[in-house]
C-alpha positions as CSV (number, residue, x, y, z in Angstrom):
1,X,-3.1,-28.9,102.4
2,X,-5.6,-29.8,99.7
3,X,-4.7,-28.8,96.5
4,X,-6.3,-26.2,94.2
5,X,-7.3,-28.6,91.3
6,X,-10.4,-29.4,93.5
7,X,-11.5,-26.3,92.3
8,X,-12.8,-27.8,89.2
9,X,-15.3,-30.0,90.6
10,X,-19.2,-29.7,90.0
11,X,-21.6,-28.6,92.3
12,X,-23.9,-31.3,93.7
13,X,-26.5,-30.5,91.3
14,X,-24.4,-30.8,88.5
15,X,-23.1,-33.8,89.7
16,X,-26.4,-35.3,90.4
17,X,-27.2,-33.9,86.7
18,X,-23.9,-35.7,85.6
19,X,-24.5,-39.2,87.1
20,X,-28.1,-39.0,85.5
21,X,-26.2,-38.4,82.4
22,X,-24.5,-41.1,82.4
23,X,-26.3,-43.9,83.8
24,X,-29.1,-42.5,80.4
25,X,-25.9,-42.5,77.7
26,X,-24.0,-45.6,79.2
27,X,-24.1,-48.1,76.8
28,X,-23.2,-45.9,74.0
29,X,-20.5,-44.2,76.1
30,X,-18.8,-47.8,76.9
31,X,-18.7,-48.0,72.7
32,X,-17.3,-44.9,72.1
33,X,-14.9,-45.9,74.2
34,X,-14.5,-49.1,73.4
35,X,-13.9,-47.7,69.8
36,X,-11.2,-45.6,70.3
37,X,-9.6,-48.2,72.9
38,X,-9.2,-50.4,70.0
39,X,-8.1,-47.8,67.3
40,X,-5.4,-47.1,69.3
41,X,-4.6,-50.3,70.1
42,X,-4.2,-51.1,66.3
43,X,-2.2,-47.8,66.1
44,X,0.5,-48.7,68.3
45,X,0.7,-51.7,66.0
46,X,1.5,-50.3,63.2
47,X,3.9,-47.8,65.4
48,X,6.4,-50.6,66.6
49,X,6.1,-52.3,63.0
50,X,7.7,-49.0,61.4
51,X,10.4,-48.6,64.6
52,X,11.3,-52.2,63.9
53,X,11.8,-51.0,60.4
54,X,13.4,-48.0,61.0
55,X,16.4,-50.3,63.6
56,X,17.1,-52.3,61.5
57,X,17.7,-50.4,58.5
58,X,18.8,-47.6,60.4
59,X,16.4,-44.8,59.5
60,X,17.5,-42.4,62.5
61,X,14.9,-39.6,61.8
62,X,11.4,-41.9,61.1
63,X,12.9,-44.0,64.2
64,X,12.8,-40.9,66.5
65,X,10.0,-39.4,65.0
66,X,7.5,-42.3,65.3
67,X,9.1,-43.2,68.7
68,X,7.4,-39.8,70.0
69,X,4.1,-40.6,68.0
70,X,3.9,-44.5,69.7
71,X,4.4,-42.5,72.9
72,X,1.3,-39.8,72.5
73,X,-0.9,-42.9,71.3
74,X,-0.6,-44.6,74.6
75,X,-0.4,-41.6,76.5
76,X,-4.1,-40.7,74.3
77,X,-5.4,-44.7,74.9
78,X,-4.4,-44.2,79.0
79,X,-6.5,-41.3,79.6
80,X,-9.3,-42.5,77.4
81,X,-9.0,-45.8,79.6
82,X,-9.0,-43.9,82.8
83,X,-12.1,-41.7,82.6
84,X,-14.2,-45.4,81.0
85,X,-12.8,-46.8,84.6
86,X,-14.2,-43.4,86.4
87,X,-17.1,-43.1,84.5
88,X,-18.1,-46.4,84.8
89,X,-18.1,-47.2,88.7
90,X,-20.3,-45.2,91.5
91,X,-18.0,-47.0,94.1
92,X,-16.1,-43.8,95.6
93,X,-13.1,-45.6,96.7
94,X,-12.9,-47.1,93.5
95,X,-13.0,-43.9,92.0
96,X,-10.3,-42.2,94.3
97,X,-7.5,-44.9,93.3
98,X,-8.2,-44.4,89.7
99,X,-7.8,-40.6,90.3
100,X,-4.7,-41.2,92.3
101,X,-2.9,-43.2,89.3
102,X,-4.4,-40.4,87.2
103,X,-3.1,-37.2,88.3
104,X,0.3,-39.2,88.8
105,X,0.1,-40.3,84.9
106,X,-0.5,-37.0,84.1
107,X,2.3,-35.2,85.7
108,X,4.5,-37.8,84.6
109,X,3.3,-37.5,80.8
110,X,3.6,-33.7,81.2
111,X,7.6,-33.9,81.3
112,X,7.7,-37.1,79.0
113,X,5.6,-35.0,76.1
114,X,7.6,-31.8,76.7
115,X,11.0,-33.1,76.4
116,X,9.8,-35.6,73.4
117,X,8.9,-32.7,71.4
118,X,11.7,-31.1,71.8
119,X,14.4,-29.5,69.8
120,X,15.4,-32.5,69.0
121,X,12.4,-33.4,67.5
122,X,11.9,-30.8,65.6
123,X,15.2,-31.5,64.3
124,X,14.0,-34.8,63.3
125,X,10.5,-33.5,61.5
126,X,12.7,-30.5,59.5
127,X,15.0,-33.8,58.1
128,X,11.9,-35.5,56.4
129,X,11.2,-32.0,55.3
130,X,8.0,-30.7,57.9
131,X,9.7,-27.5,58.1
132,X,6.4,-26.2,57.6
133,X,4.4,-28.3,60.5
134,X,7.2,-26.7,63.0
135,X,5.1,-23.4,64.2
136,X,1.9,-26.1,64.3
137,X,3.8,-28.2,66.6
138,X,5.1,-25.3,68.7
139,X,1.3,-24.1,69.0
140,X,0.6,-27.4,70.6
141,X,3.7,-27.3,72.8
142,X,2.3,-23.7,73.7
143,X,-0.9,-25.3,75.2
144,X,1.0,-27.9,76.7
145,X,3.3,-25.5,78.7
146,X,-0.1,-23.1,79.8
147,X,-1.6,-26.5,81.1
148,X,1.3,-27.5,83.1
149,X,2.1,-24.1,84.6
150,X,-1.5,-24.2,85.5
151,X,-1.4,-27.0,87.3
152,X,1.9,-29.0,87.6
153,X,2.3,-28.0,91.5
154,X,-1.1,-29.3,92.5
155,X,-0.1,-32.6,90.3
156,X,3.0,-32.7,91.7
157,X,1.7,-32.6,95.5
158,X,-1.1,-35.2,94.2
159,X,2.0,-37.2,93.2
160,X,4.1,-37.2,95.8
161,X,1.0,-37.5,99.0
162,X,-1.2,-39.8,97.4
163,X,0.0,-41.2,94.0
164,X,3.8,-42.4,94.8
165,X,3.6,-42.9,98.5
166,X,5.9,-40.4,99.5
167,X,4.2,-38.9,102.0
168,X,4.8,-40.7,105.3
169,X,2.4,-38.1,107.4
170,X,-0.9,-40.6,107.4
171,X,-3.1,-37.7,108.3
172,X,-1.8,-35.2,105.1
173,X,-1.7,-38.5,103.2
174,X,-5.4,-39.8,104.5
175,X,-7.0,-36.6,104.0
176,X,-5.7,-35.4,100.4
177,X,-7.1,-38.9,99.5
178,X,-10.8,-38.8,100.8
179,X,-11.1,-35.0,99.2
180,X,-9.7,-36.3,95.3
181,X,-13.1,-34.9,93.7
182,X,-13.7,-37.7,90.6
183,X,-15.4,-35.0,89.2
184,X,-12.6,-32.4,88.9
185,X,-10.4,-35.5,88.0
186,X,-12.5,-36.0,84.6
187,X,-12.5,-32.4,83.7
188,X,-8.5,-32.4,84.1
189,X,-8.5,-35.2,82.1
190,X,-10.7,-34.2,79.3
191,X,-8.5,-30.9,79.1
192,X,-5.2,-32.9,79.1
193,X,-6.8,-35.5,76.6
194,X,-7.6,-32.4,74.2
195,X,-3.7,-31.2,74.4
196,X,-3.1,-34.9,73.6
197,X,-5.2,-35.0,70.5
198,X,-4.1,-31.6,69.1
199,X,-0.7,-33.2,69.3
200,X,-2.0,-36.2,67.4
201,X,-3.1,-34.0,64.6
202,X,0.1,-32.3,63.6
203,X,2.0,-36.2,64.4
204,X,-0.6,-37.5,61.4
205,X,0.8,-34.7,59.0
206,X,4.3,-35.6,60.1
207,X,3.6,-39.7,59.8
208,X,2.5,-38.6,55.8
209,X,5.4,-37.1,55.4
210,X,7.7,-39.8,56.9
211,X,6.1,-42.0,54.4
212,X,6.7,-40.0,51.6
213,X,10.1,-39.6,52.7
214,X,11.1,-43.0,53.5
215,X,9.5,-44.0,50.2
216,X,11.7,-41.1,48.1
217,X,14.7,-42.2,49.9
218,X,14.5,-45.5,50.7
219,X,12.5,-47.4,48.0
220,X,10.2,-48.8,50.7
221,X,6.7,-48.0,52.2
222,X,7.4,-47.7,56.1
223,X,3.4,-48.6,57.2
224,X,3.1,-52.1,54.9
């Protein structure tokens, strides 16, 4: 059975439209996301500098909280990663094993963002004092929830036919893969990309205000 997420692919026109786009805007496409492949790179950086701070003084709170923020930046740098790779090959089999490790990322990172963000967490954020960022951050944990109840099954299924193997039945397996539409794969994508970066916005106000707070309690500056 091939799943519903198919549902978001373009029409051939607008996917001969598509491909026109971007063979015109490739170059500055490949910067863009060369750009923000690198930002994040130097983000994650600075992410396991403060961690290795925050062990070995033992700062429980800043440890947890920028444990979740490293996690969403290479979550954010994945997906950005994955549509350069499907954007940037007109090879179809190329494009339906980048699609299979993406719908599989993305189920995975579904359940790894909702139980990072947790009560826990927000324990953690209300101990530096973000009280106030806690109905921001359950406004991004509403959007996550409406995406994965609108499509965790068909991920799941993705997941278990064509993205872990699991599925021993060659025909279900052979034809779920040759239907994976790359261009309902980059809309799903975008979408879970967005939910990513809303959820980098409210982890910037909480990273300012672990800085504060470590500086305040701690005498130091956690990000030097």
């Amino acid at each position: 059975m091939l799943p519903d997420i198919n549902g978001h692919k373009l029409d051939d026109l607008s996917k001969l439209e598509f491909e026109q786009l971007i063979k015109t805007n490739k170059d500055d496409l490949l910067n863009t996301f060369k750009k923000s492949r690198n930002d994040l790179i130097l983000m994650s950086d600075e992410v396991k500098k403060v961690i290795h701070h925050a062990e070995t003084n033992n700062w429980k709170e800043i440890k947890d909280i920028w444990t979740v923020i490293g996690f969403i930046i290479l979550a954010s740098l994945d997906f950005k990663i994955y549509n350069e790779l499907i954007l940037n090959t007109d090879e179809n089999i190329h494009r339906i094993n980048i699609i299979r490790m993406v719908y599989t990322q993305i189920y995975e990172a579904l359940d790894d963002l909702n139980k990072l963000t947790n009560i826990n967490f927000v324990n953690s954020i209300k101990a530096i004092g973000c009280n106030d960022l806690v109905p921001e951050l359950f406004e991004k944990r509403k959007m996550l929830n409406n995406f994965k109840k609108k499509y965790e099954n068909d991920l799941y299924n993705i997941r278990t036919t064509v993205g872990a193997h699991r599925e021993h039945n060659y025909i279900e397996f052979h034809n779920m893969l040759i239907n994976l539409d790359y261009s309902a794969a980059i809309s799903i994508v975008i979408k879970f990309d967005n939910i990513l970066n809303e959820f980098g916005s409210v982890m910037k106000k909480i990273m300012d205000y672990s800085v504060v707070y470590a500086e305040k309690n701690y005498g130091k500056n956690i990000i030097n």
